[in-house]
KEDORO-217664 format. One record per atom (N, C-alpha, C, O, CB): residue in three letters; z, y, x. Coordinates in steps of 0.05 Angstrom, whole numbers, padded with zeros to 5 digits, always signed. Last residue first. Glycine has a CB too. Example, Ala and Ser with C-alpha at 12.3 -4.5 7.8 and 13.67 -1.06 7.14 Angstrom:
BEGIN
Ser+00142-00045+00257;Ser+00143-00021+00273;Ser+00157+00001+00258;Ser+00161+00023+00268;Ser+00114-00012+00282;Ala+00156-00114+00264;Ala+00156-00090+00246;Ala+00156-00066+00264;Ala+00169-00066+00285;Ala+00181-00089+00226;
% end
This chain:
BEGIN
Unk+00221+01216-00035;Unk+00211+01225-00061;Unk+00209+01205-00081;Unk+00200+01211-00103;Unk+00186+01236-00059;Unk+00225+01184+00010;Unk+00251+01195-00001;Unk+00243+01207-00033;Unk+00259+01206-00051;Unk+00265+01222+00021;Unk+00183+01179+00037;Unk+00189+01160+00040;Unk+00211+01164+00016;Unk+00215+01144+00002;Unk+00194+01152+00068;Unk+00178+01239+00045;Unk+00153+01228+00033;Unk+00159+01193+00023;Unk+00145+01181+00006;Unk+00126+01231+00059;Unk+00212+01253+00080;Unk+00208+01266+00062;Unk+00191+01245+00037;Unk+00198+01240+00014;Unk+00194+01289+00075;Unk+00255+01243+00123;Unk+00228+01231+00112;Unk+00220+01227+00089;Unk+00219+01206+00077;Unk+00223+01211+00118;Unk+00292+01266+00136;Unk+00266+01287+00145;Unk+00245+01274+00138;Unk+00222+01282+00141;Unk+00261+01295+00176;Unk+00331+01237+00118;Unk+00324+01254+00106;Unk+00297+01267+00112;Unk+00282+01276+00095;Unk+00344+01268+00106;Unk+00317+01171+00139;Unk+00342+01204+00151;Unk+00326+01227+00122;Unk+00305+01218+00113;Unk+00330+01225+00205;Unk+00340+01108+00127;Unk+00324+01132+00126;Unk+00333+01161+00129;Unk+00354+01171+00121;Unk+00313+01130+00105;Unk+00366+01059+00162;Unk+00381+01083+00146;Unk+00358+01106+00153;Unk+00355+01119+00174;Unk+00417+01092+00160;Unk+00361+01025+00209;Unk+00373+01011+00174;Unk+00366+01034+00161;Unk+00355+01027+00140;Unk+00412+01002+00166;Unk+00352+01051+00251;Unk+00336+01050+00239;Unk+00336+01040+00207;Unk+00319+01043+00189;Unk+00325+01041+00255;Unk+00421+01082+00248;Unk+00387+01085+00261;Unk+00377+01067+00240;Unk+00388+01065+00218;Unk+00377+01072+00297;Unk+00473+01087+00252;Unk+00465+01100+00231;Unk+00435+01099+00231;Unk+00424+01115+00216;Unk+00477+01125+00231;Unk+00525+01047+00262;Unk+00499+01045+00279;Unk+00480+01055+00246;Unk+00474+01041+00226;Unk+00492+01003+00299;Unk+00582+01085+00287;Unk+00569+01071+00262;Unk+00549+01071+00274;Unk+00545+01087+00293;Unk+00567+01082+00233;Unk+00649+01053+00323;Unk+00624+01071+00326;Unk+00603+01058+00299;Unk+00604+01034+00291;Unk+00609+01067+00364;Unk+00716+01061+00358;Unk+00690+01051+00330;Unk+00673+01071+00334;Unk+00675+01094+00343;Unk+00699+01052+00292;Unk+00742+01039+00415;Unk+00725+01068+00402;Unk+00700+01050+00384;Unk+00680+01036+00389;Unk+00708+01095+00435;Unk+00772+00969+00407;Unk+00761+00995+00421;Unk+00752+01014+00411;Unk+00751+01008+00387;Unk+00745+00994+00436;Unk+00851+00976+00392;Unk+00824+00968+00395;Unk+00797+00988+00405;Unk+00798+01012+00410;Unk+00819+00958+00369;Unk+00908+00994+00397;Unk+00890+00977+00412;Unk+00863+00957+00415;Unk+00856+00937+00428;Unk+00902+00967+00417;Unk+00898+01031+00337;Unk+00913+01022+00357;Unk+00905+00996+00378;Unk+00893+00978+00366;Unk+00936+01017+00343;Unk+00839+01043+00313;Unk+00857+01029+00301;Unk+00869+01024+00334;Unk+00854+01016+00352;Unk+00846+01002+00280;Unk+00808+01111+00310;Unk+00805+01086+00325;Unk+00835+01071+00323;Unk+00854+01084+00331;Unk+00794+01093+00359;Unk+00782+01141+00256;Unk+00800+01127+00258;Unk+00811+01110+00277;Unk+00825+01091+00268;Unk+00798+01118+00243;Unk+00722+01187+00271;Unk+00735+01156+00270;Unk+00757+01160+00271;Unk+00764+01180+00283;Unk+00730+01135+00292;Unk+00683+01231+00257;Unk+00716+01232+00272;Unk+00721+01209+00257;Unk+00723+01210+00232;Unk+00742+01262+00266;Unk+00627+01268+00260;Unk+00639+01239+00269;Unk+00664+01243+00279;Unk+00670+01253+00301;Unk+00622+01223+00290;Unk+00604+01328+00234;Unk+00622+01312+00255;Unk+00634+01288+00251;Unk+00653+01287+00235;Unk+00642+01325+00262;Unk+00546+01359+00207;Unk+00575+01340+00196;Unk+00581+01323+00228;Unk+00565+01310+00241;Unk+00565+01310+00161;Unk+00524+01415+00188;Unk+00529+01399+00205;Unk+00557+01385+00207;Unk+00580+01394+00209;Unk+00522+01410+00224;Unk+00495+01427+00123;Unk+00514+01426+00138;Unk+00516+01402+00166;Unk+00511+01378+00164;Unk+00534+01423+00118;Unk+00418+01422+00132;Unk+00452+01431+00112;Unk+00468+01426+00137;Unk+00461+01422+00160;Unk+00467+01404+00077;Unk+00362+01464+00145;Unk+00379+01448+00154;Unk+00409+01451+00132;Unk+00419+01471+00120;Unk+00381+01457+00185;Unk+00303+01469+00096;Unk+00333+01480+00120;Unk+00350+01465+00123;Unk+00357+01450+00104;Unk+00352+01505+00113;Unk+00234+01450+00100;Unk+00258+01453+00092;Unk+00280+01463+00110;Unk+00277+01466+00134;Unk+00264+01431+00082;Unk+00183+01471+00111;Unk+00209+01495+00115;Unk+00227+01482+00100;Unk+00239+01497+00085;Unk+00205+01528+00104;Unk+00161+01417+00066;Unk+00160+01436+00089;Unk+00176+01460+00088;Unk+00183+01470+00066;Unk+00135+01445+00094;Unk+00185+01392+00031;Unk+00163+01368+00048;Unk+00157+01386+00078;Unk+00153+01378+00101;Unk+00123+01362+00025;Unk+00245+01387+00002;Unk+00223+01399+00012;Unk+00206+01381+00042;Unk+00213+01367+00061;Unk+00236+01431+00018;Unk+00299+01373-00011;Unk+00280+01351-00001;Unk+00248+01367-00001;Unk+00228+01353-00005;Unk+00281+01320-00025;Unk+00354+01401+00029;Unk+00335+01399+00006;Unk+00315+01378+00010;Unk+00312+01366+00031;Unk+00322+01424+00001;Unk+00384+01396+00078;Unk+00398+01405+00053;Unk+00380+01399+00024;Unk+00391+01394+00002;Unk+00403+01438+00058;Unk+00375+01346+00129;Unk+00361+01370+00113;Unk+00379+01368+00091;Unk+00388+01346+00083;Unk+00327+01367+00105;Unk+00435+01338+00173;Unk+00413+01334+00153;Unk+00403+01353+00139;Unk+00416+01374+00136;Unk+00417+01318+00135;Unk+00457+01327+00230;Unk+00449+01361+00212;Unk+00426+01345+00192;Unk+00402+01342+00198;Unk+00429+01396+00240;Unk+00512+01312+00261;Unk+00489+01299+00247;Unk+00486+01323+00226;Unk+00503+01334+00211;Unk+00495+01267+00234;Unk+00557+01297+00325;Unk+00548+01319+00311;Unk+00519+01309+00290;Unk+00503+01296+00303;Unk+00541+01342+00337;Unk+00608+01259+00360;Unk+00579+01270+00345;Unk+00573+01291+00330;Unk+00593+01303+00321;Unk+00569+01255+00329;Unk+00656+01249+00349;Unk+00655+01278+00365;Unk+00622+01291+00360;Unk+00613+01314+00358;Unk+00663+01272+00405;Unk+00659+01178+00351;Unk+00678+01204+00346;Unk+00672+01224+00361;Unk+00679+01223+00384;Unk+00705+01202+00350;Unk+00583+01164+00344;Unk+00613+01158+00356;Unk+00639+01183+00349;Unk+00632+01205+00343;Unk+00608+01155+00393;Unk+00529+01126+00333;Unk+00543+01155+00329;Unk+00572+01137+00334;Unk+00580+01114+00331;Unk+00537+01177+00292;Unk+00462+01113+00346;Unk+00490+01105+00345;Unk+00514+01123+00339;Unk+00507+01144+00350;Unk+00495+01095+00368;Unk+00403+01106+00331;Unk+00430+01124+00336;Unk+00444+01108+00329;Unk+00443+01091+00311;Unk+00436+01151+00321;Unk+00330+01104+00325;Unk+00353+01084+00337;Unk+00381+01098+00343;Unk+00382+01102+00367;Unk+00342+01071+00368;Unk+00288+01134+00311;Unk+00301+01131+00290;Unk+00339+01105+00301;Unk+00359+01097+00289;Unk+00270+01114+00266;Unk+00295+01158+00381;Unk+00272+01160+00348;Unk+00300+01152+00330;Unk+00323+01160+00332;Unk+00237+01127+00343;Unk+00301+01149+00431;Unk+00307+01131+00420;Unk+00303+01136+00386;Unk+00308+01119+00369;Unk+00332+01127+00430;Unk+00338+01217+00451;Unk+00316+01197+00456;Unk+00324+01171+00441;Unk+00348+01168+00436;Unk+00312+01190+00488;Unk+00342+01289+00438;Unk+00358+01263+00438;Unk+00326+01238+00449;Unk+00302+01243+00452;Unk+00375+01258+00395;Unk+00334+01329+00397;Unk+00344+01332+00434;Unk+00352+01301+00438;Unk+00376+01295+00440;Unk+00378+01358+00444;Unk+00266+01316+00381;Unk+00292+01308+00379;Unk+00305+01320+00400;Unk+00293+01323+00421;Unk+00296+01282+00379;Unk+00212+01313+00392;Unk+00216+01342+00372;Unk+00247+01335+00375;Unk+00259+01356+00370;Unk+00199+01343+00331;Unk+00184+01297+00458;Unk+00199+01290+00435;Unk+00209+01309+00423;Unk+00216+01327+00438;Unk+00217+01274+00439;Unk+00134+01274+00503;Unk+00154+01293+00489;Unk+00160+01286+00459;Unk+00147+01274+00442;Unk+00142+01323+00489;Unk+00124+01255+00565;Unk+00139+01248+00545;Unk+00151+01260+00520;Unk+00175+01258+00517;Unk+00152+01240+00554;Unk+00079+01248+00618;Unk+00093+01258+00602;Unk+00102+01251+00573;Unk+00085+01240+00558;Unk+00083+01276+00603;Unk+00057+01207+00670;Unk+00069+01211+00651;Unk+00080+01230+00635;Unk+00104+01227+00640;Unk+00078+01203+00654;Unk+00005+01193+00711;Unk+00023+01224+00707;Unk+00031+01220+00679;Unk+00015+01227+00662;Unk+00003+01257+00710;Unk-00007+01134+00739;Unk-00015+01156+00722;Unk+00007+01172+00718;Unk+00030+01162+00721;Unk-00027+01148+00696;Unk-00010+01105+00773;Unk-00009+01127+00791;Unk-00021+01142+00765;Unk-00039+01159+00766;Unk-00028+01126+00823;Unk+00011+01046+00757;Unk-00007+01058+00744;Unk-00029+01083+00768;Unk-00052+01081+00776;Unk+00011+01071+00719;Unk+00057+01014+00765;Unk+00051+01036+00783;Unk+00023+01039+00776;Unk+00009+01034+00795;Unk+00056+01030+00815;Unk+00082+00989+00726;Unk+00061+00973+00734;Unk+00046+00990+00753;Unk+00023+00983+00759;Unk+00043+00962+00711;Unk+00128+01030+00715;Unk+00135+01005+00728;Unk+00105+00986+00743;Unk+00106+00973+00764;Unk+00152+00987+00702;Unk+00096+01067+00684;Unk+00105+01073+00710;Unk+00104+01055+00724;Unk+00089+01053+00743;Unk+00126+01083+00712;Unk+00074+01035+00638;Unk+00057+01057+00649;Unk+00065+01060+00688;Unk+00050+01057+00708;Unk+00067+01088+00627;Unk+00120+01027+00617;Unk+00107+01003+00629;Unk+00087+01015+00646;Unk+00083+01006+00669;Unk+00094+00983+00607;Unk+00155+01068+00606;Unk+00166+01053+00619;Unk+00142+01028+00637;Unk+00145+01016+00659;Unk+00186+01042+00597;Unk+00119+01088+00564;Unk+00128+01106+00586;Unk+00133+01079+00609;Unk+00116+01073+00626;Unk+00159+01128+00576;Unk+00123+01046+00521;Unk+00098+01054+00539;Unk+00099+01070+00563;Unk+00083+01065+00581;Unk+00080+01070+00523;Unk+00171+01050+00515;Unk+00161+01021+00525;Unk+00141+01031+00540;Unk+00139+01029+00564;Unk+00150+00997+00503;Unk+00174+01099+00490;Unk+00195+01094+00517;Unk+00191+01064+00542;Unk+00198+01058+00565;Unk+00231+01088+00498;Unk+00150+01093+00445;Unk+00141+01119+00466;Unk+00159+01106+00487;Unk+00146+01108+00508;Unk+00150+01156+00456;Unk+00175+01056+00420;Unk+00156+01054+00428;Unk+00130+01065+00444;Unk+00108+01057+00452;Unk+00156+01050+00415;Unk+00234+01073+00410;Unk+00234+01057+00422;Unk+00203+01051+00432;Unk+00202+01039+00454;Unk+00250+01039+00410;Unk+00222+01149+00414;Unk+00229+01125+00408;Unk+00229+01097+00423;Unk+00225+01097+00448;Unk+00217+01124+00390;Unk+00198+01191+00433;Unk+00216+01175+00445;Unk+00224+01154+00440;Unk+00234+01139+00457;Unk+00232+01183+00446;Unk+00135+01220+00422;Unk+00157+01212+00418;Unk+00177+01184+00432;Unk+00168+01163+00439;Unk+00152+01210+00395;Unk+00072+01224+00454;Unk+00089+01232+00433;Unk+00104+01217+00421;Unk+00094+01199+00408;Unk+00078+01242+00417;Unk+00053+01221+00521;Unk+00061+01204+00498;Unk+00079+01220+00483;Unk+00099+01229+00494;Unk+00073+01177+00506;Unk-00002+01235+00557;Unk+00011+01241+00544;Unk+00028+01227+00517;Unk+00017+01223+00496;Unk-00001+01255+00543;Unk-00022+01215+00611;Unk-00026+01209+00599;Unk+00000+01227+00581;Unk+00021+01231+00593;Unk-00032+01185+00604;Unk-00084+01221+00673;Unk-00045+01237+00654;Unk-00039+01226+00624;Unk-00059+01230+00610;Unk-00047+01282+00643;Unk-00102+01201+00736;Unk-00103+01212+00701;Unk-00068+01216+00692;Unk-00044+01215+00699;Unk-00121+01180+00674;Unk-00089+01195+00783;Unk-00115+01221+00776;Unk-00103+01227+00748;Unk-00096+01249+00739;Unk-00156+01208+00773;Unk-00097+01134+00777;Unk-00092+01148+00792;Unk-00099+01182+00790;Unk-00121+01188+00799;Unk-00100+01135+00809;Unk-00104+01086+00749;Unk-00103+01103+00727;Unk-00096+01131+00752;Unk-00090+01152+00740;Unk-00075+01092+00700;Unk-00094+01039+00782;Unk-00122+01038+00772;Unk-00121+01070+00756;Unk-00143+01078+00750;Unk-00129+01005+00749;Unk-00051+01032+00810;Unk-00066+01058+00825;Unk-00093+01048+00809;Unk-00114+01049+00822;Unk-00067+01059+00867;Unk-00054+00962+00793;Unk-00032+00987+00819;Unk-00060+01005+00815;Unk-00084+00997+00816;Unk-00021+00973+00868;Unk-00077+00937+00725;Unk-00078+00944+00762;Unk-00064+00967+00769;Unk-00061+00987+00756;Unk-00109+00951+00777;Unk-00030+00911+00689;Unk-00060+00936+00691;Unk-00057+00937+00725;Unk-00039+00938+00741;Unk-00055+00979+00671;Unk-00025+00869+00624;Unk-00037+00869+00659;Unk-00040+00887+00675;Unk-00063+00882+00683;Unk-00059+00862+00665;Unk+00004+00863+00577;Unk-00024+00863+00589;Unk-00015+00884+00615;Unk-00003+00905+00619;Unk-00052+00876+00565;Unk+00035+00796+00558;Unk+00036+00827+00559;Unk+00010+00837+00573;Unk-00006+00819+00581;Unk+00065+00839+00576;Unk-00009+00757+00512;Unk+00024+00760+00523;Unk+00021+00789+00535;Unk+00008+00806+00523;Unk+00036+00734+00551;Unk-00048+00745+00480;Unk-00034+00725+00492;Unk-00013+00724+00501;Unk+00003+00705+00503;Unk-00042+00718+00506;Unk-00065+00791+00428;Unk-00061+00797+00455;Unk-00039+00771+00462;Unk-00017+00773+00453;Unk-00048+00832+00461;Unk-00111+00756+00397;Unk-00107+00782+00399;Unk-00093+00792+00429;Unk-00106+00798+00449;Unk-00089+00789+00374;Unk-00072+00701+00386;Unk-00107+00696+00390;Unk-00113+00736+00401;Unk-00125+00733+00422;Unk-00128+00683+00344;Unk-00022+00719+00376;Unk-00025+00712+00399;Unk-00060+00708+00405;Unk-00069+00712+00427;Unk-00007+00688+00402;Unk-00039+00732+00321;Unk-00027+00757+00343;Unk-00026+00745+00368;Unk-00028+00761+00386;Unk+00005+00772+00338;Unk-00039+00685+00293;Unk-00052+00704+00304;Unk-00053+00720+00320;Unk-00073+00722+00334;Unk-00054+00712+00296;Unk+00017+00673+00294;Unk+00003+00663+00309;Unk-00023+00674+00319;Unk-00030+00673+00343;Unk+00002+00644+00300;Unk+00031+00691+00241;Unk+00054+00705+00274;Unk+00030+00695+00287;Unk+00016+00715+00293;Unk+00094+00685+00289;Unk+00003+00676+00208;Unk-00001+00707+00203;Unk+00012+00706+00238;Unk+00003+00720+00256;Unk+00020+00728+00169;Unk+00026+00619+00210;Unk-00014+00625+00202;Unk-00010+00645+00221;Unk-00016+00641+00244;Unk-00030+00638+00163;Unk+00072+00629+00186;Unk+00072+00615+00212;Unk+00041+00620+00224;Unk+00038+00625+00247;Unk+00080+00581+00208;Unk+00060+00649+00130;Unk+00071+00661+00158;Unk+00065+00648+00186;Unk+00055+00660+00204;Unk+00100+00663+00156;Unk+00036+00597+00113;Unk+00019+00626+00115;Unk+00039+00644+00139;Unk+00031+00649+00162;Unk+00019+00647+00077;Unk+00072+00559+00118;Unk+00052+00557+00135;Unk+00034+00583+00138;Unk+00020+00589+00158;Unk+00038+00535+00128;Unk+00107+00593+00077;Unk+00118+00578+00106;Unk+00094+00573+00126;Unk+00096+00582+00149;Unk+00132+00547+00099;Unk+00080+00577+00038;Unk+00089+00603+00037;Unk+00088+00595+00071;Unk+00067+00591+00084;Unk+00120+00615+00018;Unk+00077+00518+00038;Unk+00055+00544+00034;Unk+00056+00559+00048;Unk+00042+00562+00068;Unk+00054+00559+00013;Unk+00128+00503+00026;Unk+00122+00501+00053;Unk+00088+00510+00055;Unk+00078+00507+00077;Unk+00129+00469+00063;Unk+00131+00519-00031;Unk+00142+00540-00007;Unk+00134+00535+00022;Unk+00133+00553+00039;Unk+00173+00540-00006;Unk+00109+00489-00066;Unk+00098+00515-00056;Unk+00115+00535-00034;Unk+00110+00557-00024;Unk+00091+00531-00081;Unk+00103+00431-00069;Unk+00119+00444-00049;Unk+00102+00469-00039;Unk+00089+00472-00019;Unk+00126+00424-00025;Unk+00062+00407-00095;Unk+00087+00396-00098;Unk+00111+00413-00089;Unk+00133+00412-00099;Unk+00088+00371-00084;Unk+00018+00425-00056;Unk+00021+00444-00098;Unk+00057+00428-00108;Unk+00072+00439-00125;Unk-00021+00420-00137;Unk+00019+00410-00017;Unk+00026+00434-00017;Unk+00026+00445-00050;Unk+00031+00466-00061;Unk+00008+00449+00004;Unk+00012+00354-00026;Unk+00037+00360-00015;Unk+00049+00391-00029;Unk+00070+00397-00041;Unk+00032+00361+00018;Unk-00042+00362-00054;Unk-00034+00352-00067;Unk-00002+00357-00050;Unk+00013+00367-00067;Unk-00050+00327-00072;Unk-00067+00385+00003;Unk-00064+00393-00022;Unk-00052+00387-00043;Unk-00049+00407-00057;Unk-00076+00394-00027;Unk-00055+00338+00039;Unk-00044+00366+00043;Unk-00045+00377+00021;Unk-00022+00382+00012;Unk-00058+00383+00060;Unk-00052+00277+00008;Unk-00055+00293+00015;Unk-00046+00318+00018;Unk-00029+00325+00002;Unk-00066+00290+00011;Unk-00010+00213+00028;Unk-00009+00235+00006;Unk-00029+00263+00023;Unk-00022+00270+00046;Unk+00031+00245-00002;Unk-00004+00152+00042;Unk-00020+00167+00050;Unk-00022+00192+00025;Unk-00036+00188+00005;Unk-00044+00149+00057;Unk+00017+00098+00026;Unk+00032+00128+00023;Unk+00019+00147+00028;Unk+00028+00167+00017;Unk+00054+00134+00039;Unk-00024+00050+00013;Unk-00020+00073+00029;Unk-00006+00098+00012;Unk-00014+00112-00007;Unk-00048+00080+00041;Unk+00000-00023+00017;Unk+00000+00000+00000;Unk+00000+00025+00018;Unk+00017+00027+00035;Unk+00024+00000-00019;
% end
């Protein structure tokens, strides 16, 4: 006697291991695309400049890889934040956090600037809230409407 059950006939029994093979499908691709990290020759970019807008964690990779693979390209890095690391914060007792007051798309104004003052519980260490990327900030306007 053959047990022999087909894929199709499995996969209508069991629509989740579907689901399951479509992702597994979708990650894999991306390896057919780029195999792993990419490569760049010493002193192939020598001369040139490259300009990267914003700090975040994906302005900071590119900065970072640019240099490290000694490129001999001229990095610059600018960011509208005083700060680095984009939507990634951590906040600690003494911080400082200025959200927009209104939800205007433009000239909105800044509200009150609010200070981080923790509770730190007797011999434990300095609490801290991780207020980044979980947590839409206000300036995103369009995401918030």
């Amino acid at each position: 006697m053959d047990n022999h059950q087909s894929r199709a006939k499995f996969l209508k029994q069991h629509p989740k291991a579907k689901a399951h093979a479509a992702l597994d499908d979708a990650t894999n691709q991306q390896l057919k695309v780029t195999p792993g990290p990419i490569k760049l020759t010493a002193g192939k970019f020598t001369g040139k400049k490259a300009i990267i807008i914003g700090a975040g964690v994906s302005g900071l990779t590119a900065a970072y890889e640019l240099l490290q693979q000694q490129t001999g390209m001229e990095v610059t890095l600018l960011e509208a934040q005083n700060r680095t690391g984009g939507r990634c914060l951590s906040l600690r007792t003494g911080d400082t956090l200025t959200e927009d007051q209104d939800s205007q798309l433009f000239n909105s104004k800044p509200g009150v600037t609010q200070v981080v003052r923790f509770q730190q519980p007797q011999g434990d260490s300095q609490p801290y809230l991780n207020a980044g990327p979980g947590r839409i900030p206000s300036s995103h306007k369009r995401l918030l409407l």
